[in-house]
N, C-alpha and C positions, 0 to 999 in steps of 0.2 A: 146067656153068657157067650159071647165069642170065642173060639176054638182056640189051641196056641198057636196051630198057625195064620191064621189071619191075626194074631196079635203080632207076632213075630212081622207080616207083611207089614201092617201099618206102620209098625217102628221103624223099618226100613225104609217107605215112603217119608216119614215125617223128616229120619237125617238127611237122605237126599233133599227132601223141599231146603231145609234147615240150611244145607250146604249150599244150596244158589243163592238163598237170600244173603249169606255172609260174601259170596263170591262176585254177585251180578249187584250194580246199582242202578241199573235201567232195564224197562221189561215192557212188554205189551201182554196188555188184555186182549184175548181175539175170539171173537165167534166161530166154533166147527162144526153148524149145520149142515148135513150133506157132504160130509170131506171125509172118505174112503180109507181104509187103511193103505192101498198101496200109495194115495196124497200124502199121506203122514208120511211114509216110510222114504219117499223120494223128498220131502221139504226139511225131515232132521239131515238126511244126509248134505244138503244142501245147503244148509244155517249152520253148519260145524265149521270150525272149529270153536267158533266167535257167540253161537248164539244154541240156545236150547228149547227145546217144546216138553210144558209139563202139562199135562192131562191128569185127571182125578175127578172126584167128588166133592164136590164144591165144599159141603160139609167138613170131611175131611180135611183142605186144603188151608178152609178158615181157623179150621182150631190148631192149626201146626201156626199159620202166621200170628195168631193170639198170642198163644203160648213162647214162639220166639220172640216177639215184642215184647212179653212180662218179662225174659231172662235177660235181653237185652236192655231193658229200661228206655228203650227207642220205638215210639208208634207210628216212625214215618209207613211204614209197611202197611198197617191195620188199614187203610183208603184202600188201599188196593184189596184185602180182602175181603172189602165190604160190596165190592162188586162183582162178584162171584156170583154170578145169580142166572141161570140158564144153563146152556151147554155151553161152557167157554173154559180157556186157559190160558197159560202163561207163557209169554215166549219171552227165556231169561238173555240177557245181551250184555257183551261190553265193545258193542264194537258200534260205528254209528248210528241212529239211528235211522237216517233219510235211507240207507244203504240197506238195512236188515228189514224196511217197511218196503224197499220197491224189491226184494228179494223175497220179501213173504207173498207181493203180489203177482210175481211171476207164475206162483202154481195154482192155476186157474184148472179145471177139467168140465170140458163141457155136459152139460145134463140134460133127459129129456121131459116135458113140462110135464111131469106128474100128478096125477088127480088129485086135488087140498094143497096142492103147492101155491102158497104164497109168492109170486110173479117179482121178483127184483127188479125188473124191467119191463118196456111193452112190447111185446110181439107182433110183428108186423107180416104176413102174407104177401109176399110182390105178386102182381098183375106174370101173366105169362100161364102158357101150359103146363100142366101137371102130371100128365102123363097117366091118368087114371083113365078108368073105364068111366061110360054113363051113369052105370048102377051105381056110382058114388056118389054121386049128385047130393044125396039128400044131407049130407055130411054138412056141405055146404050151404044149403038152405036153412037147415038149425042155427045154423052162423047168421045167417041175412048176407054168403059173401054172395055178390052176381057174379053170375059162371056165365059158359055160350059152350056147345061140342064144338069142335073142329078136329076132322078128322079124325074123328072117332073115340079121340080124348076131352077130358073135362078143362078150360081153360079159363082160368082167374081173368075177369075185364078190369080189376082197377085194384092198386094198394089196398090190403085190409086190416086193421089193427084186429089182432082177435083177443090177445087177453092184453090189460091195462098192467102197468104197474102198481101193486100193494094189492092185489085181486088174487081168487084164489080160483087155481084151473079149475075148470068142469069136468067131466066124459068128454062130450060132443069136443072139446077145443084138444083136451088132450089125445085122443083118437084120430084127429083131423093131422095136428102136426105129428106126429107117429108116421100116420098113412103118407105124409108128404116128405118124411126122412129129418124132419125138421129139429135140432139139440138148441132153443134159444138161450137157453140159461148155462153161465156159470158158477159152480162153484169153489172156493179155496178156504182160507181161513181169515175172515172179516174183522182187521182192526178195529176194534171197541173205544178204548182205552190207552193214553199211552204214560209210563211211570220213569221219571228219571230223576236223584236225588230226592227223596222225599216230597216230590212234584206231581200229582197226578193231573193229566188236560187232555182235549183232546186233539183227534190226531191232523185235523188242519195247521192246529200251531207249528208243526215240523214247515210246512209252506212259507210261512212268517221269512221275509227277506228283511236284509239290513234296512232298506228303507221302508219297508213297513212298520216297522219298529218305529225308527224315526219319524213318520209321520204319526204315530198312533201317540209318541211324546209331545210332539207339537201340537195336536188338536188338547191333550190333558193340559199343557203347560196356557193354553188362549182360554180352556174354559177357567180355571183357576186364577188367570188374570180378569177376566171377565167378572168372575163372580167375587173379588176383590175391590174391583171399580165401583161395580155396583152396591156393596156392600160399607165403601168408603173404608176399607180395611188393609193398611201396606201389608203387600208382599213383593218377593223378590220378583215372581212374573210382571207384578204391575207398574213394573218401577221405571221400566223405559214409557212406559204409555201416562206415566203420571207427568216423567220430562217433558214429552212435548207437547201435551196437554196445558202444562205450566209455561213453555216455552210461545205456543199461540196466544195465550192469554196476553203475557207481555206483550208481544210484538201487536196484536190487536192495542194496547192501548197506548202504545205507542206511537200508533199511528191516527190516534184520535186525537192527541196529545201533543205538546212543543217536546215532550221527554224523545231522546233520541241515544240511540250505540249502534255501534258497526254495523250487527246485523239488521237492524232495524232502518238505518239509514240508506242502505243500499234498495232495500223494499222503496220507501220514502223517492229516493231519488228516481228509479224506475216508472213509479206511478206518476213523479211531477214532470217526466220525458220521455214515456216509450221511445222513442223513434231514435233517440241516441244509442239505446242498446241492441234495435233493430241493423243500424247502420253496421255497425262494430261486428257485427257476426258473421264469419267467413262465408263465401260465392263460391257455386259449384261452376266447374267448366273447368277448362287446359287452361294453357296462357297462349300467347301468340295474337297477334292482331290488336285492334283497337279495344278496346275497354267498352263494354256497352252502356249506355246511360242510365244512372242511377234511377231506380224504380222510387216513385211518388211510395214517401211515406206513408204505412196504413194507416188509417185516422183514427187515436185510443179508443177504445170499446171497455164500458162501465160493466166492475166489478166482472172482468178474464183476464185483466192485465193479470193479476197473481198465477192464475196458471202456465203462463206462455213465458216466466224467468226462465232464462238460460243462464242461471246462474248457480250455484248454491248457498242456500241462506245460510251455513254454517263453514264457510271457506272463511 
């Protein structure tokens, strides 16, 4: 049985939770591996007024969101605490998001590569002196980096990756960057997750520009016309591609045909005269002086006449 006062605590944790979730309608998920309490202590002061960091027990955080979702009869919430699952928390917001994601990114602290640490990035050793003594040498050779002395010191001959990203440090590599003063890694608090209106996605979509939007409707609205055509099925996408689908048709037999109309006539007339619609077409140059003599008609060329109308078949 739990004591009263840690019953007394919990109840106090769950109204505060209780009271963001009625207050805040946007929040991130964030990973706090590696993130110190004086990170913490300088990132809430720095997310106030507008935004909040909740930490807990995942356990715990999920039955306070259960629980307020039963009294509410609203489970937009319950997504978000089904991802509860690690070392992570809640950073409560009502203020933009693009704003309180590159403000959560500012508090970065560099770290150094730790033995079983998991490599975020890869690490790279620059060519140049090191400043160590010989006897360090063999640091190096566990590595495979090529060294040379000079000068009495140990000197890196060429770029060396030593640990990869997604790799987990050694001794020999974390001992090496240590001995060379090296902090590759940062840490802060790693957006997961991001929650706004009952909306849980992730955090690329804040990137999404107006016209990525709009391009991302126009490739759905071509495949929906596409699979409408082919489907032999009207829809409102297909309906300009069914026009002049039906609109080629005609003027194709039209021109097979004594059948004749405007637009189709003008087609007609074209193909029985290139060289009149040739003429008829404005000459580049100034004015001034003599007029230079009309250039010999091109001779029609079979089936490109239709491409080279300077006109429009719908004027």
């Amino acid at each position: 049985m739990p004591s009263a006062a840690r019953l007394v605590k919990k109840e106090k944790y769950d109204e505060k939770l209780c009271s963001y979730l009625d207050k805040y309608s946007k929040a991130f998920l964030v990973h706090a591996d590696n993130v110190g309490s004086r990170l913490f202590m300088d990132m809430r002061a720095g997310l106030r007024p507008n935004s909040v960091i909740l930490m807990g027990k995942n356990s715990m955080m999920r039955r306070s969101i259960k629980l307020y979702c039963e009294r509410k009869g609203d489970n937009s919430w319950l997504q978000l605490g089904d991802m509860l699952v690690g070392n992570v928390g809640i950073v409560f917001t009502d203020a933009e998001l693009t704003d309180v994601r590159d403000k959560i990114g500012e508090y970065k602290v560099p770290a150094p590569a730790r033995v079983g640490a998991i490599a975020p990035c890869d690490v790279c050793v620059e060519a140049g002196n090191t400043g160590m003594d010989p006897s360090q040498t063999n640091f190096f050779q566990t590595l495979n980096i090529a060294t040379k002395i000079n000068k009495g010191t140990v000197e890196i001959i060429s770029d060396q990756t030593v640990v990869k990203k997604g790799e987990k440090v050694n001794s020999s590599e974390s001992i090496l960057l240590a001995k060379l003063k090296i902090m590759p890694f940062t840490y802060g608090l790693e957006i997961k997750k991001v929650y706004a209106d009952g909306s849980l996605f992730d955090l690329a979509v804040l990137d999404l520009t107006d016209d990525d939007m709009v391009m991302k409707f126009c490739q759905g609205v071509a495949k929906v016309a596409a699979l409408s055509i082919g489907a032999n099925y009207p829809t409102l996408a297909a309906v300009p591609h069914h026009i002049i689908n039906g609109y080629k048709n005609v003027l194709a037999i039209s021109l097979s045909t004594e059948y004749t109309f405007d637009l189709a006539q003008k087609v007609k007339d074209y193909l029985a005269n290139p060289s009149a619609f040739a003429s008829a077409a404005p000459t580049s140059g100034g004015g001034g002086g003599a007029a230079a003599p009309a250039a010999k008609a091109p001779e029609p060329e079979e089936e490109e006449e239709e491409e080279e109308m300077e006109f429009d078949l719908f004027d």
